[in-house]
C-alpha positions, 0 to 999 in steps of 0.5 A: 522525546524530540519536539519535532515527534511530540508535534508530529504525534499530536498532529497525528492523533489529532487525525485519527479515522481521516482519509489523506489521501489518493495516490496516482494511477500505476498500470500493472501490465504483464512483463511487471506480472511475469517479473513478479512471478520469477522473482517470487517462483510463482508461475501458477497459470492465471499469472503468466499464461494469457492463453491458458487464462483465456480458456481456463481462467474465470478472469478470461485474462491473466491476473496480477498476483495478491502479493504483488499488489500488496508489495506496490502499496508504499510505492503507491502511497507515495505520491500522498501527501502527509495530512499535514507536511510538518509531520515530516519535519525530522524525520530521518528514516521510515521502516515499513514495520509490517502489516495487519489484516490483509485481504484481497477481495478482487482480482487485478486484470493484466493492464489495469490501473490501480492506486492507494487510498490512506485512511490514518488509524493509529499513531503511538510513541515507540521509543523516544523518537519514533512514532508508529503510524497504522493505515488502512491502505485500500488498493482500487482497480480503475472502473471497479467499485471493488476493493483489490487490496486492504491491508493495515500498513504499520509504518515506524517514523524515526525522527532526529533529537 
């Protein structure tokens, strides 16, 4: 194992069930909901039809698709910093390695805000130079108490010899 990702892992390990962070505010407005909803072919009603949602919709307004909430999580977390910054020390690569546990308790409203919230679960070894690090990401709406989004998130750091 390098000695960039035995110091990492122990810094890791050392932070288990430790929130790192808030991400910043990104507003989710309807042309990235209509974008989404070509690019997936899913142009169910409450996404793409505010007239439609008006009437029918028990949101009164389109909402943004789970999956696009859930495909923004590493672009939200991304303005977190890591617990420590030398947990990043060689680091060459990072590769979303999948996900656990997904729910979306909440809708997200057509021109709201959301951001990331980390909490750090689990770091393991994966080879001799990659550690695997789980997250419970927590996806907000800005003015709601309610979750929109928690996903376990496992991402794989690949780090130099």
């Amino acid at each position: 194992m390098s000695e960039k990702a035995a110091a990492a892992l122990e810094i890791y390990q050392s932070l288990l069930g430790t929130e790192e962070g808030v991400g910043e505010w990104q507003e989710i407005d309807q042309d990235r909901i209509n974008m989404f909803a070509d690019a997936t072919l899913d142009h169910q009603f409450i996404h793409i039809d505010p007239e439609k949602s008006a009437e029918l919709s028990p949101y009164k307004v389109t909402i943004a698709h789970g999956f696009l909430t859930l495909s923004l999580i590493v672009h939200l977390g991304a303005s977190i910093k890591p617990p420590r910054p030398e947990v990043g020390d060689g680091v060459f690569m990072g590769v979303n390695y999948g996900l656990d546990k997904v729910r979306f308790p909440a809708p997200v409203p057509v021109n709201s805000k959301v951001r990331a919230r980390h909490k750090l679960v689990e770091a393991e070894l994966k080879g001799g130079n990659t550690i695997q690090v789980k997250r419970e990401v927590t996806v907000e709406v800005e003015g709601s108490d309610k979750p929109v989004c928690v996903a376990e998130s496992l991402i794989r750091y690949m780090y130099a010899d």
